[in-house]
Backbone as a ProteinNet text record, in pm:
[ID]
protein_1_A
[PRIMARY]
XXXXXXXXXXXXXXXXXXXXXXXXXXXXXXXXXXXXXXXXXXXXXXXXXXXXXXXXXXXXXXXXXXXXXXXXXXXXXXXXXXXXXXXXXXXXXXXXXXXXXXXXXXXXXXXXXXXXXXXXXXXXXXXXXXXXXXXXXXXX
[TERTIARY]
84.7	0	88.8	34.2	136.5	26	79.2	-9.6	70.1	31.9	93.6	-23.5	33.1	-3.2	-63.9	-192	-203	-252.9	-217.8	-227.5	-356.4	-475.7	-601.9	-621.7	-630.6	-638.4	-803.5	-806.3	-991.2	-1019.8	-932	-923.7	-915.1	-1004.2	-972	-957.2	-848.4	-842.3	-900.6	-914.6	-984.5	-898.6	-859.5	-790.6	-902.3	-937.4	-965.4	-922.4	-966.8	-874.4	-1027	-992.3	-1076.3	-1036.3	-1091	-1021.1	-1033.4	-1142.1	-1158.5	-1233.7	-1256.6	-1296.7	-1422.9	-1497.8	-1664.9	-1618.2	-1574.8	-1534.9	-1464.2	-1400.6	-1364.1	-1454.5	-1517.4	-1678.5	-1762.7	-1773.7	-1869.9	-1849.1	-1660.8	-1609.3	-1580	-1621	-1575.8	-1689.6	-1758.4	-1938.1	-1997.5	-1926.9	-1978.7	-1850.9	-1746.8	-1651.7	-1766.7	-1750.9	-1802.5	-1938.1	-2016.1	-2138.1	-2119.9	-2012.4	-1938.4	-1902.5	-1804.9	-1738.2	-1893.4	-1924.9	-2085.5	-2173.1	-2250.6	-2288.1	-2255.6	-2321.6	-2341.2	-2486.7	-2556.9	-2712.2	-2689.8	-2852.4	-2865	-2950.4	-2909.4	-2944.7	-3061.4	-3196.3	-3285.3	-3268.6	-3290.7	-3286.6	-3395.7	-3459.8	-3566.6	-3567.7	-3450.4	-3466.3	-3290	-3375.9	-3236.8	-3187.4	-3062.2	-3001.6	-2896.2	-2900.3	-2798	-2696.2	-2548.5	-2451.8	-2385.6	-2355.9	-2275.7	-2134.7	-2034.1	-1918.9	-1811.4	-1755	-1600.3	-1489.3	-1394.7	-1274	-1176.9	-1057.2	-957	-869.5	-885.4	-765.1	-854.7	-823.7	-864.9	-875.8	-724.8	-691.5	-793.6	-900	-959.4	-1061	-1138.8	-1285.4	-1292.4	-1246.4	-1315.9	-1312.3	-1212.2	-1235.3	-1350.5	-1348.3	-1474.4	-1562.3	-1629.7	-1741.5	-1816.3	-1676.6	-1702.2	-1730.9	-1686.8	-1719.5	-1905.4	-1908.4	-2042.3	-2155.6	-2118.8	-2151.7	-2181.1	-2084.8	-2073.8	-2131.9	-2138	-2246.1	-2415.9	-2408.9	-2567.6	-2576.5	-2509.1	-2551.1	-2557.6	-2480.2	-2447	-2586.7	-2575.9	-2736.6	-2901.5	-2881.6	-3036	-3016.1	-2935.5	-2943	-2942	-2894.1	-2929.4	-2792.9	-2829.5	-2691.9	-2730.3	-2631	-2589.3	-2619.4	-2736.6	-2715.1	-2660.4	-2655.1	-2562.6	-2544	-2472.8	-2434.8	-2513.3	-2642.8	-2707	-2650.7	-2584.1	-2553.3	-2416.7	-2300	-2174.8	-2132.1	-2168.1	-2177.5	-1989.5	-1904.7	-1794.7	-1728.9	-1743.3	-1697.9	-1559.3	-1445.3	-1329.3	-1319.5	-1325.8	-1270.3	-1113	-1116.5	-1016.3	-885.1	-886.8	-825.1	-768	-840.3	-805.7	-907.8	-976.3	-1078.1	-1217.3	-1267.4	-1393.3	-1497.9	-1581.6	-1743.1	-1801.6	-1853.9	-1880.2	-2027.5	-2080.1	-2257.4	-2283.4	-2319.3	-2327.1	-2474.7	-2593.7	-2679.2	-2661.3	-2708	-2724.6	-2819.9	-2849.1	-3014.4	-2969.1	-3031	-3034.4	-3174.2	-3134.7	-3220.5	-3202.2	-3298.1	-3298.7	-3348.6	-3377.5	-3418.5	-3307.9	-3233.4	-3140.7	-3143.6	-3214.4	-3265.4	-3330.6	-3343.2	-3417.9	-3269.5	-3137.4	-3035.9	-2939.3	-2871.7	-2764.7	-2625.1	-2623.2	-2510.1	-2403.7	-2291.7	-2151.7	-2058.4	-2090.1	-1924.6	-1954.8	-1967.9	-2003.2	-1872.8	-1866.9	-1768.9	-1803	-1663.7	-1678.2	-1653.2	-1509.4	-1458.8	-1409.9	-1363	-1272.4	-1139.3	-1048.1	-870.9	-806.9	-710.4	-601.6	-456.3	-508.4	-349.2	-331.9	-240.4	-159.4	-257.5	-295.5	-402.9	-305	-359.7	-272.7	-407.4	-322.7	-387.1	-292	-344.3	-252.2	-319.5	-224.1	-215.8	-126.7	-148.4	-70.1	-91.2	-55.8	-70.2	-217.5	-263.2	-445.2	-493.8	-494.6	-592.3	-512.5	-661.7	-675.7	-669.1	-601.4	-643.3	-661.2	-691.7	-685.5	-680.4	-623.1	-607.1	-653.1	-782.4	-804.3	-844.3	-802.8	-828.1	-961	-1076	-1156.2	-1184.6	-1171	-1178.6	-1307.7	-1273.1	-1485.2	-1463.2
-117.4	0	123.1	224.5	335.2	488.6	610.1	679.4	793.9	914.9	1055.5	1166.5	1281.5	1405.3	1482.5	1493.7	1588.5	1689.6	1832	1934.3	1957.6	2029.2	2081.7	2203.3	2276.1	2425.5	2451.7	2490.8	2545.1	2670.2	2731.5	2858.5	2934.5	3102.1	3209.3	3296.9	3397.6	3500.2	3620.2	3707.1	3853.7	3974.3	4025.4	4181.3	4270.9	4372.9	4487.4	4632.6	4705.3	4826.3	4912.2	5027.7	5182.7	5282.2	5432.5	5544.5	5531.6	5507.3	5496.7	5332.4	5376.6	5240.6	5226.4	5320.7	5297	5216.3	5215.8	5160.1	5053.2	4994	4876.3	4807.7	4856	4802.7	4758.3	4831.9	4850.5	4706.8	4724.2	4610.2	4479.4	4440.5	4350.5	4249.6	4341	4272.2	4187.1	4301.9	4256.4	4121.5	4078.1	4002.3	3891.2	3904.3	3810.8	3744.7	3796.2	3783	3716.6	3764.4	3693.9	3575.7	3525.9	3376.7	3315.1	3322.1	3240.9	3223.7	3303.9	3309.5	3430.4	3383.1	3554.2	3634	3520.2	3577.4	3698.1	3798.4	3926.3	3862.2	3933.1	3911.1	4023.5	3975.4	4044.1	4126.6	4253.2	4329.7	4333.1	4198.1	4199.9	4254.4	4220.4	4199.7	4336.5	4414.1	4499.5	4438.6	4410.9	4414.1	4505.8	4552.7	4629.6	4559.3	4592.2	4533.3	4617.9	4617.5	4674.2	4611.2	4661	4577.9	4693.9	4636.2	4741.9	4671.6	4820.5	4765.8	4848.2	4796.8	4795.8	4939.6	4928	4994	4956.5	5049.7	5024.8	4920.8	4844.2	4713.6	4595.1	4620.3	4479.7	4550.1	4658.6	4674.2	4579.3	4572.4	4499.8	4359.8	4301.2	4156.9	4176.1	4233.8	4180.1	4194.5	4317.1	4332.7	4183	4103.5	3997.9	3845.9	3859.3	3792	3776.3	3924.4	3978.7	3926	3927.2	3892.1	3693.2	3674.1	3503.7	3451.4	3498	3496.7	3527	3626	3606.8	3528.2	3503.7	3348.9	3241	3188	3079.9	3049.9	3154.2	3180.8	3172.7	3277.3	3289.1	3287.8	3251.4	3190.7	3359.5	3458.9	3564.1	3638.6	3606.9	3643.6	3817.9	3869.4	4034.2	4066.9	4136.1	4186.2	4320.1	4430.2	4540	4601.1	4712.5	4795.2	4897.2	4963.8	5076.8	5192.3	5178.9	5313.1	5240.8	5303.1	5324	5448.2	5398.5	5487.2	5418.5	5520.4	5466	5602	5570.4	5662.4	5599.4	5755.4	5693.2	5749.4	5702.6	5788.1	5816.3	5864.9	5952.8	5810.3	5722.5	5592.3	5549.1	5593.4	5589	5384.9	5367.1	5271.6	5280.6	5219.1	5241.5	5180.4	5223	5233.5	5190	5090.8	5048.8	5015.2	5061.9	5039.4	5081.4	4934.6	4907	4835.7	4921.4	4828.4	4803.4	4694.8	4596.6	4581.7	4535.1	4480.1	4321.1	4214.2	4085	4035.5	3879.7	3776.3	3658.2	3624.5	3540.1	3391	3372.5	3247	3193	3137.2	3084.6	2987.3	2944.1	2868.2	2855.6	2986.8	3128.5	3106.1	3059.7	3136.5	2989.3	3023.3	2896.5	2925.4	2890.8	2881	2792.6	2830.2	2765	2728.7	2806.6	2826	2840	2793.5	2832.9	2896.5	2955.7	3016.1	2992.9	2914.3	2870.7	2934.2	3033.7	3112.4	3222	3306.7	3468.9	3467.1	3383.6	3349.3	3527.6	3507.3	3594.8	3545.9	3395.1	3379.9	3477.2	3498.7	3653.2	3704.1	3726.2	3884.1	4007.7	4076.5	4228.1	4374.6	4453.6	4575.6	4691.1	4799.9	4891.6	5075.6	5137.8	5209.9	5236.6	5296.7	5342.7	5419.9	5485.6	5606.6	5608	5488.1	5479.5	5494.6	5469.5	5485.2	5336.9	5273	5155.2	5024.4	4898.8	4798.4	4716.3	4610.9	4467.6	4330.7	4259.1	4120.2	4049.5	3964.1	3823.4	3724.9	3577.1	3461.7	3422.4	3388.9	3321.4	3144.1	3035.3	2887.4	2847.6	2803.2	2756.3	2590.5
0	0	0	-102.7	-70.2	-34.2	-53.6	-74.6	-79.2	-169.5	-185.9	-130.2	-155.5	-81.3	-207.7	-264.5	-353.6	-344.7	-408.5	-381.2	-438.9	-315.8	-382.4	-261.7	-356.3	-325.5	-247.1	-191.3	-117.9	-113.2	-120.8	-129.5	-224.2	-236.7	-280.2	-244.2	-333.7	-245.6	-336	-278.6	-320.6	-296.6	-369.6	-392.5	-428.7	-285.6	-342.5	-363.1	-427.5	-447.6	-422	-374.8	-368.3	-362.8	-314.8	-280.5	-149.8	-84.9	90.3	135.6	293.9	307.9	289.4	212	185.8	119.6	-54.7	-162.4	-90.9	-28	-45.1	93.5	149.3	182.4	49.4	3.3	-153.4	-181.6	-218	-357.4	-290	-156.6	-94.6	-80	-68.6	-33.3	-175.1	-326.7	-430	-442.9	-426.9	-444.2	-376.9	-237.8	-136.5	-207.5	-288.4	-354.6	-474.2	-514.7	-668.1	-649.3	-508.1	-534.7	-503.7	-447.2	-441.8	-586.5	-638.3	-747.8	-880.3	-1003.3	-1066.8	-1118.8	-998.1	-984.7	-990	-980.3	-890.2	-773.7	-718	-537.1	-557.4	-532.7	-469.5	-366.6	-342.6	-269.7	-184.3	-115.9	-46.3	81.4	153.1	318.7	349.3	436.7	486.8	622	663	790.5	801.9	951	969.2	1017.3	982.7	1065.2	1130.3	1231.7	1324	1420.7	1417.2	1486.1	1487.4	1609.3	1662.6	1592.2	1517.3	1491	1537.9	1601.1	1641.9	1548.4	1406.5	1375.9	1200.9	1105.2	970.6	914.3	945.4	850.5	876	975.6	1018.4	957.7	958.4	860.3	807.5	682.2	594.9	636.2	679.6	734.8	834.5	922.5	1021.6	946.8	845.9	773.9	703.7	645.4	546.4	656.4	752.8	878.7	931.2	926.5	975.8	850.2	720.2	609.1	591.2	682.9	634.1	758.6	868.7	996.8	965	871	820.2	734.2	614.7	526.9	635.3	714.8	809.5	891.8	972.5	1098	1030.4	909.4	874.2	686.5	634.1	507.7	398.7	491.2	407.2	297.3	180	100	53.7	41.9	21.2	-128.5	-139.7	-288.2	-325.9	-228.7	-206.1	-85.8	-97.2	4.2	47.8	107.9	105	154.5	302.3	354.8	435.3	493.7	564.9	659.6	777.3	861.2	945.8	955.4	1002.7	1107.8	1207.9	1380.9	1438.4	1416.2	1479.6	1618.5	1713.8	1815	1890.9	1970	2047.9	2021.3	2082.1	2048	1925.2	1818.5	1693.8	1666.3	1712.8	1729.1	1633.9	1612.2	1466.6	1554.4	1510.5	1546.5	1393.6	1336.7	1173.9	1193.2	1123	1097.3	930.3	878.4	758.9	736.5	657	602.2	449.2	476.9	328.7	307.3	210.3	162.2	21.4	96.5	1	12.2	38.9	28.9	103.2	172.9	241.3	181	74.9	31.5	-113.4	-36.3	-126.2	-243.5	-224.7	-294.5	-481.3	-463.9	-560.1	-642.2	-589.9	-717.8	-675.9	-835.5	-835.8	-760.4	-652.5	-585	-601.3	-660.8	-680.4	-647.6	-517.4	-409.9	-316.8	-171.3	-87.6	27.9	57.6	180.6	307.8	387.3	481	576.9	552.1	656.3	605.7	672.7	593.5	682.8	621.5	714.9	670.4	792.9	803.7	757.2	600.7	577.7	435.6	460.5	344	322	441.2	431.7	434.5	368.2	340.5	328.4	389.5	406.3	388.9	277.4	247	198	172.7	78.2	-39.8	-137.5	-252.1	-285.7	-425.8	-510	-560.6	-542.9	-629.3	-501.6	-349.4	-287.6	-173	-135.3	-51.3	-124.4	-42	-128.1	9.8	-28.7	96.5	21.5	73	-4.5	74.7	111	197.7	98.8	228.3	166.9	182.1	157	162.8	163.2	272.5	259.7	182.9	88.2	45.3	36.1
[MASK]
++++++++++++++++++++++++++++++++++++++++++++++++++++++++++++++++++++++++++++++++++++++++++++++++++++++++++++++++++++++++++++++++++++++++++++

């Protein structure tokens, strides 16, 4: 009996680019929506999300967290971004309140990919001459 090690990848990752962190709120939510299907997401059902971040570079990861906690809990996938409400205080600490508006009946669209988790491996967070970018992995 023998046996080898073959390489299968589970993962994707997502690069986004913006001018601020609305826009890569915006482009993260539509990514996150993309590896799943290339339905349109009904804009039936609004939730608000709300969550504390530490320091810029985690926005968008916790956001996509907060995102894969509502598919997970109540089956509800993101068809956009409506409003971005973002409070820094004295600390230099974020205050993030984001509604969305999707759909809760999944069933309605062909799902391809499902996402399991949002990892911190070669996650990257930056600036440049264009603005903001962030790189995470997504496990599906």
């Amino acid at each position: 009996m023998s046996f080898k090690f073959i390489d299968k990848t589970a993962d994707i990752r997502i690069r986004v680019e913006a001018d601020d962190l609305f826009g890569l709120i915006k482009d993260s939510a539509e990514a996150f929506k993309r590896v799943m299907t290339d339905d349109n997401i009904a804009c039936s059902v609004d939730k608000k999300i709300e969550f504390d971040a530490c320091c810029e570079e985690k926005i968008v990861f916790k956001f996509l967290e907060e995102l894969l906690f509502l598919l997970d809990a109540e089956g509800f996938l993101i068809s956009r971004v409506k409003s971005i409400y973002l409070f820094k205080n004295h600390k230099g600490e974020f205050k993030v309140n984001v509604l969305v508006c999707g759909d809760s009946e999944l069933s309605k669209y062909d799902i391809t990919s499902v996402i399991k988790a949002i990892t911190y491996n070669d996650f990257k967070f930056g600036r440049d001459k264009e603005g903001l970018f962030t790189e995470i992995t997504l496990d599906l």
